[in-house]
N, C-alpha and C positions, 0 to 999 in steps of 0.2 A: 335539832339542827339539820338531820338530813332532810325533816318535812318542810322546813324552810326554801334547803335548794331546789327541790322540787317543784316548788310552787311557783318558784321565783323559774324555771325554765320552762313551766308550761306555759304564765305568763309573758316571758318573752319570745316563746313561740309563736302563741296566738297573736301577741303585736304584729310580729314579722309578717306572717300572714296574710292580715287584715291590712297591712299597709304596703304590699304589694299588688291588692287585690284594686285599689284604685288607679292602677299605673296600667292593665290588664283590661281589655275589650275585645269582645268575638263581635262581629255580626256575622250572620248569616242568612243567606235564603234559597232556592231549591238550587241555584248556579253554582253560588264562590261559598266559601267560609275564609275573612278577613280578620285576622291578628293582628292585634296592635297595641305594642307596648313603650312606654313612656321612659326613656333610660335618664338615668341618675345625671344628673349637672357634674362637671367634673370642675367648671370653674363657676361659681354662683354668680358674677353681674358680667358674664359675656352675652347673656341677651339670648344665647341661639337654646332652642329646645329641641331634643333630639329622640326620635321615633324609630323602635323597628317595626317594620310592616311585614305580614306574613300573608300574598295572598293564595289560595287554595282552590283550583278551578275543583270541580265535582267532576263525576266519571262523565257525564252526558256533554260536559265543556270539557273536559281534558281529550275527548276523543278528536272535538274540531281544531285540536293546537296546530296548525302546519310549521314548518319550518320557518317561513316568514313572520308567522304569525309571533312563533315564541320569539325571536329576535328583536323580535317589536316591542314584547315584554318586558324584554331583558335592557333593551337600550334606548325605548323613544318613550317611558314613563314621563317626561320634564312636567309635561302641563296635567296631568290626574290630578295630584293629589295640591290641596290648599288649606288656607283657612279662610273658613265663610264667617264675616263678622258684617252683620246684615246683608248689605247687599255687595259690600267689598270682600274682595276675594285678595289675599296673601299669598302667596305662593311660595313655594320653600326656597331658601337659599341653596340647597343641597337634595337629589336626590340622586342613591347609589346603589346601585342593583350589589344584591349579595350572593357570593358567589355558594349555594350551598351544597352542592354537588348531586342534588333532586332537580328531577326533570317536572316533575307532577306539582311544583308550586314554586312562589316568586318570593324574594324578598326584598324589602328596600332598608337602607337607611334613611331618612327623611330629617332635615334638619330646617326648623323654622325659627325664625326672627321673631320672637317674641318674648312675653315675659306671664307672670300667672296669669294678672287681672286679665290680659291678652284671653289666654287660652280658655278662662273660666266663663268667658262672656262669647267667644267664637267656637264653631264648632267646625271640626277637621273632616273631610271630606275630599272622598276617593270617587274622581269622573271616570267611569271604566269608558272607554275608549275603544277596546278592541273585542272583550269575551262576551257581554250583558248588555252594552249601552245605556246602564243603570247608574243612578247617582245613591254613593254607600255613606250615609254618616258615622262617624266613625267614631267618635262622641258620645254617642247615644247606647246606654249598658244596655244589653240583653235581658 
């Protein structure tokens, strides 16, 4: 019986694991390292999908951060981030800077209007604006 529950909890470990691990996406490259995770629907047919974003300047961009600059960060994100489904671009219903009391990286909440088939056929993407002038797909696993 006890090798039963054992098996039965390493099993629902590795589930747990394995199905977070698609909700979970780094990219990175010698600038940013970008977090992006996919949170749980709290209501299934409200439509909206909702993202935390974690972005991460590197020491060589964290040193160019001015004053202006992080502010910029923190409050004029609206048009970065989308979703690219060909050549239509979405753009989020919602995006909200998190307050997390690190100065060395950003967070957002990001909330988009869609649904799976939506998400499974566009991919979300981050226009940096201010640190790289780099376009981040965000979609794309490492």
């Amino acid at each position: 019986m006890l090798k039963q529950w054992c098996i039965l909890i390493v099993l629902l470990s590795i589930y747990s694991c394995n199905r977070d691990k698609d909700r979970f996406k780094e990219t990175e490259d010698n600038d940013l390292v970008i977090q992006i995770f996919r949170m749980e629907q709290t209501l299934q047919d409200s439509g909206i999908v909702n993202f935390r974003l974690k972005i991460i300047p590197k020491k060589s961009i964290n040193r160019l951060i001015s004053k202006d600059l992080h502010e910029k960060l923190l409050y004029r994100m609206d048009s970065s981030f989308y979703l690219l489904e060909g050549k239509n671009k979405i753009y989020p219903v919602l995006i909200q800077s998190i307050a997390n009391g690190n100065t060395r990286n950003y967070e957002y909440l990001i909330s988009v209007e869609a649904d799976d088939m939506l998400l499974r056929k566009a991919k979300l993407v981050y226009q940096d604006k201010y640190l790289t002038k780099k376009q981040y797909d965000l979609t794309r696993k490492k």
